[in-house]
C-alpha positions in Angstrom: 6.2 -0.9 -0.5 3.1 -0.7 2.3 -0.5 -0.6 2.3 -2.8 0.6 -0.1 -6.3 0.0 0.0 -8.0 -0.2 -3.4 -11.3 -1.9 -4.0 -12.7 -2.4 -8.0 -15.9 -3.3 -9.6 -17.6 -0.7 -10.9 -18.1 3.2 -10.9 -20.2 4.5 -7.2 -20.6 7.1 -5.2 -21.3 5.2 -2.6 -17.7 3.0 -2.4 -16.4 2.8 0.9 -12.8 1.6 1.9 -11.9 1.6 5.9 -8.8 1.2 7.3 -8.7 0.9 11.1 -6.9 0.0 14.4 -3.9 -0.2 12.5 -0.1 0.1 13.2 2.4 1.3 10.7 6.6 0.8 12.2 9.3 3.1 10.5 12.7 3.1 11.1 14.2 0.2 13.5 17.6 -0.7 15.1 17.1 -4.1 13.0 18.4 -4.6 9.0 15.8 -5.7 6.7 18.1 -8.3 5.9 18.7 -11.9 6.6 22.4 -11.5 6.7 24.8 -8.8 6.4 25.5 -9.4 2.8 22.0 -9.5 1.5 21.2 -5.9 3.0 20.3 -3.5 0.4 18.1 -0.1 -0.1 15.3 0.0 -1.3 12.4 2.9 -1.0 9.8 2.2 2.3 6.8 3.3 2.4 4.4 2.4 5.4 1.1 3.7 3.5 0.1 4.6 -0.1 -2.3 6.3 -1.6 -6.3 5.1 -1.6 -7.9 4.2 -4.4 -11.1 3.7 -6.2 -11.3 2.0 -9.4 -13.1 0.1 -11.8 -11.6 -2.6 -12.8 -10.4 -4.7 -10.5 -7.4 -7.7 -10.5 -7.8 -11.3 -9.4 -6.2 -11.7 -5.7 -4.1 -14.3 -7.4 -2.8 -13.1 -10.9 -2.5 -15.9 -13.8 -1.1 -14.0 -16.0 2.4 -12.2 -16.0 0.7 -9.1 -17.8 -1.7 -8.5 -14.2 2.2 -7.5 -12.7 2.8 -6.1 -10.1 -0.2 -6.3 -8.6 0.1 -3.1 -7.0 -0.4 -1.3 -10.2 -3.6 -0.4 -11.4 -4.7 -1.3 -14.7 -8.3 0.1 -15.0 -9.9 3.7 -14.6 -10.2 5.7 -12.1 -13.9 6.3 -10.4 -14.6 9.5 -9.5 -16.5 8.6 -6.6 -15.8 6.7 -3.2 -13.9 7.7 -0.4 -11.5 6.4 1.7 -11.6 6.4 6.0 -8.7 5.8 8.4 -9.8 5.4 11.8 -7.2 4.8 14.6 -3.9 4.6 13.0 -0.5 4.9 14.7 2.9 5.8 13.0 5.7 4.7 15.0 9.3 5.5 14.2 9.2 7.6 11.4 11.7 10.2 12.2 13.9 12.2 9.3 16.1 9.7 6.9 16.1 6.2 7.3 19.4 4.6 7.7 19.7 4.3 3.4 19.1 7.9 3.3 
């Protein structure tokens, strides 16, 4: 799915998240599969969306109703911000080879 940078705890205007010297790869001459009949399609991403919140999720879930641990669960904080600082894209050029 990629990256996303979230952080939790409490509402603050002063939340920071930083991202940097980071590389993201598209689209390569490899399958992202182990053999040619486990290839399949799914939707790549190389970078979501940032987010402030306030609750947060343990960094190993106990529960099956924490799942997917990409989702949040709490609400949003107004505040925070998010900085990317020497990021690289490589590779991603029109479709991928699913479409």
């Amino acid at each position: 799915m990629g990256l996303s940078m979230n952080n939790g705890g409490q509402e603050s205007d002063t939340t920071q998240i930083v991202l940097e010297d980071s590389i993201f790869f598209g689209e390569s001459e490899s399958d992202d599969c182990s053999t040619p009949e486990q290839c399949y399609c799914e939707p790549k991403f190389s970078f979501m969306t940032a987010s402030c919140v306030n609750d947060g999720k343990d960094l190993h879930p106990t529960s099956s109703s924490a799942l997917p641990i990409w989702k949040n669960k709490g609400q949003g904080n107004w505040g925070g911000r998010f900085t990317g600082n020497r990021l690289t894209f490589k590779n991603f050029i029109g479709k991928s080879k699913c479409g």
